[in-house]
SEKETI-696675 format. One record per residue (C-alpha): residue in three letters; x, y, z; residue number from 1. Coordinates in Angstrom, 2 decimals, m for minus. Layout:
N
('ALA' (X Y Z) NUM)
...
This chain:
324
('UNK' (3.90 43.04 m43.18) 1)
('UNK' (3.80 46.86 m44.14) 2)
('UNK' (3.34 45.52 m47.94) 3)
('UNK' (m0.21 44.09 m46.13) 4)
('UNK' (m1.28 46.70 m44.65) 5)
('UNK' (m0.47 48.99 m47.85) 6)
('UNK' (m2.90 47.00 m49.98) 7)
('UNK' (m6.21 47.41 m47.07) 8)
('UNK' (m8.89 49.81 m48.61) 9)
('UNK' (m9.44 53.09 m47.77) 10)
('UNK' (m12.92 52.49 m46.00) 11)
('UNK' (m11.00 50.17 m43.81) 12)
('UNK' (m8.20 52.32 m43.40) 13)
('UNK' (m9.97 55.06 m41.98) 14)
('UNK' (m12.43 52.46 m39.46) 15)
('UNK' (m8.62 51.10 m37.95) 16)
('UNK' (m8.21 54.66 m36.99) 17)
('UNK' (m10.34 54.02 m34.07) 18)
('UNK' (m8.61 51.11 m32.27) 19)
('UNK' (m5.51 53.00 m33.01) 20)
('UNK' (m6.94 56.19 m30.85) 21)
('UNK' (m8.19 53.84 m28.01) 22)
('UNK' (m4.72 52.17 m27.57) 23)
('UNK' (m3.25 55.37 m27.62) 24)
('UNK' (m4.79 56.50 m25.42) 25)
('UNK' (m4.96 53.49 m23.09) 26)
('UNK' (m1.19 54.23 m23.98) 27)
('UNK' (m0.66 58.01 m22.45) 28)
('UNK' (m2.94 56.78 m19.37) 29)
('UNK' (0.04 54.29 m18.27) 30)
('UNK' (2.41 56.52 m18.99) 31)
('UNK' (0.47 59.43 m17.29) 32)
('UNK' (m0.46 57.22 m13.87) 33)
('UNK' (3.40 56.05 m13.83) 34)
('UNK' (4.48 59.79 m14.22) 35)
('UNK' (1.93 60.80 m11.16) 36)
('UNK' (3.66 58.50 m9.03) 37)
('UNK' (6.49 61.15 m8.49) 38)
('UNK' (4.09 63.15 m6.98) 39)
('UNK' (3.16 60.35 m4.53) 40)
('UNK' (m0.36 59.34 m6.44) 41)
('UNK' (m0.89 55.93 m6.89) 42)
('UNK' (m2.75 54.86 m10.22) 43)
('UNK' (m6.79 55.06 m8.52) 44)
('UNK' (m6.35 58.59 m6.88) 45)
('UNK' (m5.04 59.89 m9.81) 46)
('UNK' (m7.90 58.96 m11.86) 47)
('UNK' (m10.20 60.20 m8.96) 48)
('UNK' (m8.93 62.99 m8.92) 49)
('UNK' (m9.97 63.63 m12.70) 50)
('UNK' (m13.68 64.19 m11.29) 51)
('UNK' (m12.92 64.65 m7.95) 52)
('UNK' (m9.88 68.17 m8.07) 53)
('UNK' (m8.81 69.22 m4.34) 54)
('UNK' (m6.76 71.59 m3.97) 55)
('UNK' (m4.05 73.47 m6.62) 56)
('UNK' (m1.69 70.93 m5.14) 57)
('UNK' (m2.75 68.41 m6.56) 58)
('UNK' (m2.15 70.78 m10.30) 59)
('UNK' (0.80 68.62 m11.07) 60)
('UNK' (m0.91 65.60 m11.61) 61)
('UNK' (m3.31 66.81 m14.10) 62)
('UNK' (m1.12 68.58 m16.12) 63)
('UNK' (0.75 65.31 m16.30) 64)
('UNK' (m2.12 63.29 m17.25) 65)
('UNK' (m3.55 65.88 m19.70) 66)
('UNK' (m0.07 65.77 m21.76) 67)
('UNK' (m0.17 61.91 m21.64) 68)
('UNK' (m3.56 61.76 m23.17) 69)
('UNK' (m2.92 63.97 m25.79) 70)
('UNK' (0.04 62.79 m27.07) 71)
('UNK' (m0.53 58.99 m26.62) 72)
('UNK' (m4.43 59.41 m28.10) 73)
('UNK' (m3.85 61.75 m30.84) 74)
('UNK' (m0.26 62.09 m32.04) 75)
('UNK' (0.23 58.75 m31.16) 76)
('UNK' (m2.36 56.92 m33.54) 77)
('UNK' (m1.44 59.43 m36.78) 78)
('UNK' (2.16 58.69 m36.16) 79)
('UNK' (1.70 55.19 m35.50) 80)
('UNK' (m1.06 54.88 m38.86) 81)
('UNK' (1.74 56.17 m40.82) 82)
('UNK' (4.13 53.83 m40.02) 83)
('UNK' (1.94 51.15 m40.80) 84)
('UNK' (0.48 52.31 m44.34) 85)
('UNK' (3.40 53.65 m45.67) 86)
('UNK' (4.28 57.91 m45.74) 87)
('UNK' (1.98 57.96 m48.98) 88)
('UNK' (m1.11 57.12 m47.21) 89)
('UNK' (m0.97 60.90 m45.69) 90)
('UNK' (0.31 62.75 m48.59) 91)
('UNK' (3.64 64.27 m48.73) 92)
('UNK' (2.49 67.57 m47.43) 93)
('UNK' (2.89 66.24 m43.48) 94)
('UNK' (6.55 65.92 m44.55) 95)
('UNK' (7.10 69.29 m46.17) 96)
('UNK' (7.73 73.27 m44.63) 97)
('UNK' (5.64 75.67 m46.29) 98)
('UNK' (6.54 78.71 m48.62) 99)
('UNK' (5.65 82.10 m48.05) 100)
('UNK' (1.93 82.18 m47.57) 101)
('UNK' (2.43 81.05 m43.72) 102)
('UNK' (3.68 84.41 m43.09) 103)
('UNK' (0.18 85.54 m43.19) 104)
('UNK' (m1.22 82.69 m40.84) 105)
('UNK' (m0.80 84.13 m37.58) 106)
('UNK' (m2.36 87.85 m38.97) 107)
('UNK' (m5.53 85.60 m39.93) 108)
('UNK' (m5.46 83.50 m37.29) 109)
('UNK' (m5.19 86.52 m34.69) 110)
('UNK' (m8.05 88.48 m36.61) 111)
('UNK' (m10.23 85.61 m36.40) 112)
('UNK' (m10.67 85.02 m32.18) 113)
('UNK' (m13.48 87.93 m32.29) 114)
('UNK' (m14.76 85.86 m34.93) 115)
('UNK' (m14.75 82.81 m32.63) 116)
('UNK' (m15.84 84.97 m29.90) 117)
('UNK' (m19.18 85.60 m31.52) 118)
('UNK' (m19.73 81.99 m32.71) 119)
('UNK' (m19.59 81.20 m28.68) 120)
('UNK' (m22.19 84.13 m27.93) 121)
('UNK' (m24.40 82.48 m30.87) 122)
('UNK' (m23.75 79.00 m30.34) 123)
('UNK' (m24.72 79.52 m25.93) 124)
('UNK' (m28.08 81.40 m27.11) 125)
('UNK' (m29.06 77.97 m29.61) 126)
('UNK' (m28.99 76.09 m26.33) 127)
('UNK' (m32.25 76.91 m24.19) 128)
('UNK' (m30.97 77.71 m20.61) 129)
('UNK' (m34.15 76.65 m18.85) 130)
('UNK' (m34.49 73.23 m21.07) 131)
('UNK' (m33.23 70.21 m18.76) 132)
('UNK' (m30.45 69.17 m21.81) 133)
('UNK' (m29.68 72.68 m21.72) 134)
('UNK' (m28.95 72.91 m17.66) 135)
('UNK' (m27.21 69.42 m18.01) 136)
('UNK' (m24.68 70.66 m20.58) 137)
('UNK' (m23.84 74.15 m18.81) 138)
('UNK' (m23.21 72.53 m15.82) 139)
('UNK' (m20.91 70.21 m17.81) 140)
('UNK' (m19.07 72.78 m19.00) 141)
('UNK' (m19.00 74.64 m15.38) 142)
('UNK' (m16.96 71.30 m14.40) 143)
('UNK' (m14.92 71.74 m16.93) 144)
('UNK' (m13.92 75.66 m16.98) 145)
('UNK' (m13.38 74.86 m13.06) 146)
('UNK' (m10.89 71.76 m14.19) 147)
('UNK' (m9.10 74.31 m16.93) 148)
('UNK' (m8.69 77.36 m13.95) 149)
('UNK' (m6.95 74.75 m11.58) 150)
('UNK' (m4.96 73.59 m14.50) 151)
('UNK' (m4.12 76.85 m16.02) 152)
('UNK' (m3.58 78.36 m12.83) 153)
('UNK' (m0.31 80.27 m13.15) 154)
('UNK' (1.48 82.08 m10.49) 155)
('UNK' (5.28 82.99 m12.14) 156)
('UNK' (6.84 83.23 m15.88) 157)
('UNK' (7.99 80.03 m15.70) 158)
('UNK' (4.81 78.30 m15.32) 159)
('UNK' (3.58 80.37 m18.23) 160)
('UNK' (6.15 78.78 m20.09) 161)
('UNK' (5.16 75.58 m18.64) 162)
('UNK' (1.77 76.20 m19.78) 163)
('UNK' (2.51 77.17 m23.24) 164)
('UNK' (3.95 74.09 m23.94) 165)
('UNK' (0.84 72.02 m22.09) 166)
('UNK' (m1.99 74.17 m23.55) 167)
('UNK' (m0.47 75.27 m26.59) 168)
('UNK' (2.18 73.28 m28.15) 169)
('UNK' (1.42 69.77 m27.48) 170)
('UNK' (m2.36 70.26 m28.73) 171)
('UNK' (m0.88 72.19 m31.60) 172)
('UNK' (1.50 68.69 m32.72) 173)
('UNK' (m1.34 65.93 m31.43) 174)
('UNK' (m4.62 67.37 m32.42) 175)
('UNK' (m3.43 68.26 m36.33) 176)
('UNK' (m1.55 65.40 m37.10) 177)
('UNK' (m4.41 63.47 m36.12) 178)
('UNK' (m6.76 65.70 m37.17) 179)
('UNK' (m5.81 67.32 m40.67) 180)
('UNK' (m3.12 65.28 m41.13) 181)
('UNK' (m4.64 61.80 m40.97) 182)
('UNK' (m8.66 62.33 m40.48) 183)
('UNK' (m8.80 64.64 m43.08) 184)
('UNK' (m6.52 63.33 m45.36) 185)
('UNK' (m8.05 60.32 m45.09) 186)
('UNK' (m11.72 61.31 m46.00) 187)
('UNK' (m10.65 63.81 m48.42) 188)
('UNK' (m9.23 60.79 m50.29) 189)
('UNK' (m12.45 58.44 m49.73) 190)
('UNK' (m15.11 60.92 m50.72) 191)
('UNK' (m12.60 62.78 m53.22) 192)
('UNK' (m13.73 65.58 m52.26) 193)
('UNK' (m11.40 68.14 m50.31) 194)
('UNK' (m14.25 70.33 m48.94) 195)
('UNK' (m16.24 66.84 m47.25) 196)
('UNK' (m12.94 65.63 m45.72) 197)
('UNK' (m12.43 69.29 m44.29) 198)
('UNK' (m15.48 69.42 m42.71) 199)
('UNK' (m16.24 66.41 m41.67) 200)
('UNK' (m12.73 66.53 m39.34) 201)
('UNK' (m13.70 69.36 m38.09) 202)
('UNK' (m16.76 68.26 m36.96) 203)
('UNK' (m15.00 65.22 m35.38) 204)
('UNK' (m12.44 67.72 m33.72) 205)
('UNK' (m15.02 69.91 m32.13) 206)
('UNK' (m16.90 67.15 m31.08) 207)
('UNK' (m14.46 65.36 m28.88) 208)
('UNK' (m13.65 67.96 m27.09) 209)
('UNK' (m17.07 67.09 m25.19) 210)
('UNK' (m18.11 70.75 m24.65) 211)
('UNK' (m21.06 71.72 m26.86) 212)
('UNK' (m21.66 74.67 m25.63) 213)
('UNK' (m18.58 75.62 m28.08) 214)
('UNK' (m18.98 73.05 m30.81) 215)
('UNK' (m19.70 76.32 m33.23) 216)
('UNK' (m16.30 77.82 m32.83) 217)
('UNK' (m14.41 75.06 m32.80) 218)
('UNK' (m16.09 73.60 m35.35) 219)
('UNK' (m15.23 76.51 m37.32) 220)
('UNK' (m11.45 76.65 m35.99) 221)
('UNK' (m11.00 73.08 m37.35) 222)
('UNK' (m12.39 74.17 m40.94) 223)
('UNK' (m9.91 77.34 m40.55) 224)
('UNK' (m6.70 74.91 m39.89) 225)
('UNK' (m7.67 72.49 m42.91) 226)
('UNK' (m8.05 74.82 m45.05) 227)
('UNK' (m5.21 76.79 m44.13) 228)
('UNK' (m3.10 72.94 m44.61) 229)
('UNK' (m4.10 72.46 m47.57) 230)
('UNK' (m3.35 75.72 m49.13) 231)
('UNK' (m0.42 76.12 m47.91) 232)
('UNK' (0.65 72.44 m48.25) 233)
('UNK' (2.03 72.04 m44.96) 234)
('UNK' (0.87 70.51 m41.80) 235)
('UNK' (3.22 72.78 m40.13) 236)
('UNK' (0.64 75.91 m40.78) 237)
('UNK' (m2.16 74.52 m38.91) 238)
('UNK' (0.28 73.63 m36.26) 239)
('UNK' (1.13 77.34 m36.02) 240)
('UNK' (m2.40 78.15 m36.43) 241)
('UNK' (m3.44 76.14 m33.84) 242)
('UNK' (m0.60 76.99 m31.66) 243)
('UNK' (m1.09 80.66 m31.92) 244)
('UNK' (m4.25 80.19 m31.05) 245)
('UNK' (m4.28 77.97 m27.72) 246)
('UNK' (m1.18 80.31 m26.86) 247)
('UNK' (m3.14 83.61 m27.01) 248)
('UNK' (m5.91 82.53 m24.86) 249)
('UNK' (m3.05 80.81 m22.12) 250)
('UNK' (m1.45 84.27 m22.19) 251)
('UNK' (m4.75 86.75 m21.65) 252)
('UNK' (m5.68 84.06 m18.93) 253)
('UNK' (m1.99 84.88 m17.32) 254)
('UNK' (m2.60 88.70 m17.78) 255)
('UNK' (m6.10 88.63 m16.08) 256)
('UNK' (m4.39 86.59 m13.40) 257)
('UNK' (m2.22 89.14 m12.74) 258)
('UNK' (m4.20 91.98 m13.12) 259)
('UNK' (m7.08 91.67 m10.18) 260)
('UNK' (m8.09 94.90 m12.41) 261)
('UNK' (m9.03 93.32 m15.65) 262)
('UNK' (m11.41 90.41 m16.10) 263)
('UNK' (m12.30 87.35 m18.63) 264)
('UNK' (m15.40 89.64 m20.38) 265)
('UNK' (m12.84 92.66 m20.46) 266)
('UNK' (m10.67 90.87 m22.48) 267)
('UNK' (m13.55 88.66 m24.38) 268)
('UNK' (m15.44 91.49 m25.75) 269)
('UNK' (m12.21 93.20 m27.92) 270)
('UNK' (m12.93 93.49 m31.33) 271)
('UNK' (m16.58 92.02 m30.89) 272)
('UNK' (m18.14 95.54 m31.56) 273)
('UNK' (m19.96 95.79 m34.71) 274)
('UNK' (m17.53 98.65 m36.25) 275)
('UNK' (m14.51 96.51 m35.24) 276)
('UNK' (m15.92 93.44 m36.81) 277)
('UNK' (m16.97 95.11 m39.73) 278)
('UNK' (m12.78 96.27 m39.66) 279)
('UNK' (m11.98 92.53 m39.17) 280)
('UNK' (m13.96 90.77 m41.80) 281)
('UNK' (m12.85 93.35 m44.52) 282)
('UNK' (m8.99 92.51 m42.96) 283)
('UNK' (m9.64 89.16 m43.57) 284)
('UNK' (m11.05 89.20 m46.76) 285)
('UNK' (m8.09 90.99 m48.21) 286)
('UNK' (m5.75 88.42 m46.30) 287)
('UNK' (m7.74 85.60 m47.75) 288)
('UNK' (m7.76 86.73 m50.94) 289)
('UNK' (m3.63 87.75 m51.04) 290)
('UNK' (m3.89 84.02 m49.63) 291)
('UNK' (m5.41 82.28 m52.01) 292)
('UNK' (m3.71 83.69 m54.91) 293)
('UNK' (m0.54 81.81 m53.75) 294)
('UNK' (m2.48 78.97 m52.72) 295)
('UNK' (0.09 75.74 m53.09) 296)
('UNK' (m3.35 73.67 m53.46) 297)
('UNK' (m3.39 73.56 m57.72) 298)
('UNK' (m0.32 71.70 m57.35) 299)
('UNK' (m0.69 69.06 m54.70) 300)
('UNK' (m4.91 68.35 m55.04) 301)
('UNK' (m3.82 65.07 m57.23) 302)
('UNK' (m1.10 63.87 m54.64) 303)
('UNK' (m3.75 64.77 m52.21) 304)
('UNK' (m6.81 62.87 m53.49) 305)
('UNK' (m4.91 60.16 m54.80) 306)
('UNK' (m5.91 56.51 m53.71) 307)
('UNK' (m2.74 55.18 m51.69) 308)
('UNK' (m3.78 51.41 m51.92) 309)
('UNK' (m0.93 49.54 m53.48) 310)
('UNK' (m2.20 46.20 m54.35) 311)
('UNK' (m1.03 43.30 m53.19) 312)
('UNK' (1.80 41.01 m55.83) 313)
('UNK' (3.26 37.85 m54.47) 314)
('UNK' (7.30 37.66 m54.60) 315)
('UNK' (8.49 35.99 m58.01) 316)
('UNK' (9.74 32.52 m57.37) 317)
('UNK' (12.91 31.69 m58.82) 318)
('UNK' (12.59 28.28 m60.67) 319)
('UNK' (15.64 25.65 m61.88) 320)
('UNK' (15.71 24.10 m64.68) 321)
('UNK' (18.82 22.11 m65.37) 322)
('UNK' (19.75 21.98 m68.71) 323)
('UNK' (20.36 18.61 m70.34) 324)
């Protein structure tokens, strides 16, 4: 059956990515409904209670159901996809630990959150406030921020450390194998060209997150992990990239919660000062240029690029011929 599958097209390849997401998904939302039944939720409260939060009681439940949909409808389908098209369909690099370069990941990836901090400040003033699209979409994301308090609400160490692992680690797995290490593979190969299949998943990524008010920055995050992937050729670098950053923001959240003294716009405006940016951007064009001179990507663009299909032979039949 595999030896089927192995011979599809790209084009179609990349369309059965789709179905694969919705069935994981469908997926983590059984497993995530059975899992909120130790907390005494049957399946219909639980999904009420996705537009419909209480009370931090009911915290539990939705950090249950956020892990279930994020493994089941992204690590799931890229895992899954794999499986059915053969390892060589994602290129060997989701396979392999990078070299030295991803020593200088979390420097560049800590130096860029001003960065990100600014695209947010840009990408709220694009949006008119008074326009009725404009009103509908910041109230969106009010209902969501209010979700992501409840759920990040943390009162002891532990529950940091339970948080990490919601907020940062699990995204960090599911959302780059699906998204650089199957999206973008897979478009890099159909349009052969690396730069299209980077930012094309990117735009993907930041787009169904469902929170437009920061498509900007995340937009640009997602270009930031692929290219950090490919360059490094590892998977495991935008992992750490992404980790580092999720993990960051989970932590300041857990210092501000603890400190009545210090708020979210204390700790969003450092290094967004025009000196300090000027100080970052210079830091990370010396990083990215000590980066890119050990960039792995010479040596794996072919394996990268190259067309997986194998086409499709018939087994040899054996024939008898008795001889007279």
């Amino acid at each position: 059956m595999r030896r089927v599958f192995e011979s599809f097209p790209l084009s179609f390849r990349f369309v059965f990515i789709v179905p694969l997401i919705v069935v994981g998904y469908v997926v983590g939302m059984i497993v995530g409904l059975l899992g909120c039944l130790a907390y005494g939720y049957g399946p219909q409260e639980a999904l009420e209670l996705m537009s419909n939060f209480q009370s931090s009681s009911d915290v539990g439940v939705l950090r249950i159901l956020q892990t279930c949909f994020q493994l089941g409808g992204f690590l799931l389908p890229a895992l899954f996809f794999a499986w059915m098209f053969g390892k060589t369909a994602v290129s060997k690099y989701m396979n392999r630990l990078p070299k030295s370069t991803w020593m200088l990941v979390p420097l560049i990836t800590i130096l860029s959150l001003p960065i990100m901090e600014v695209l947010i400040n840009f990408n709220e003033r694009l949006i008119p406030a008074d326009s009725s699209w404009g009103t509908a979409l910041r109230e969106q994301e009010a209902l969501a921020e209010q979700l992501m308090s409840q759920l990040l609400s943390m009162e002891s160490p532990a529950e940091l450390i339970l948080m990490l692992f919601i907020a940062a680690v699990v995204p960090a797995l599911a959302e780059e194998f699906l998204f650089r290490g199957l999206i973008q593979n897979q478009l890099s190969k159909w349009t052969k060209n690396v730069h299209l299949g980077i930012w094309l998943s990117a735009i993907l990524f930041s787009a169904i997150h469902m929170q437009f008010l920061g498509f900007l920055p995340r937009l640009a995050l997602g270009a930031l992990f692929g290219y950090l992937v490919i360059h490094t050729g590892s998977i495991w670098t935008g992992v750490l990239a992404h980790f580092l950053h999720n993990g960051v923001s989970v932590l300041g959240l857990y210092y501000i919660q603890h400190n009545p003294d210090i708020t979210e716009a204390d700790i969003e405006q450092v290094g967004t000062q025009p000196l300090q940016l000027v100080f970052i951007l210079v830091a990370l064009g010396i990083l990215g240029g000590i980066f890119m001179k050990k960039s792995e990507w010479p040596k794996w663009k072919a394996d990268y690029l190259a067309n997986p299909v194998k086409p499709l032979t018939m087994p040899e039949q054996k024939s008898d011929h008795q001889g007279s």
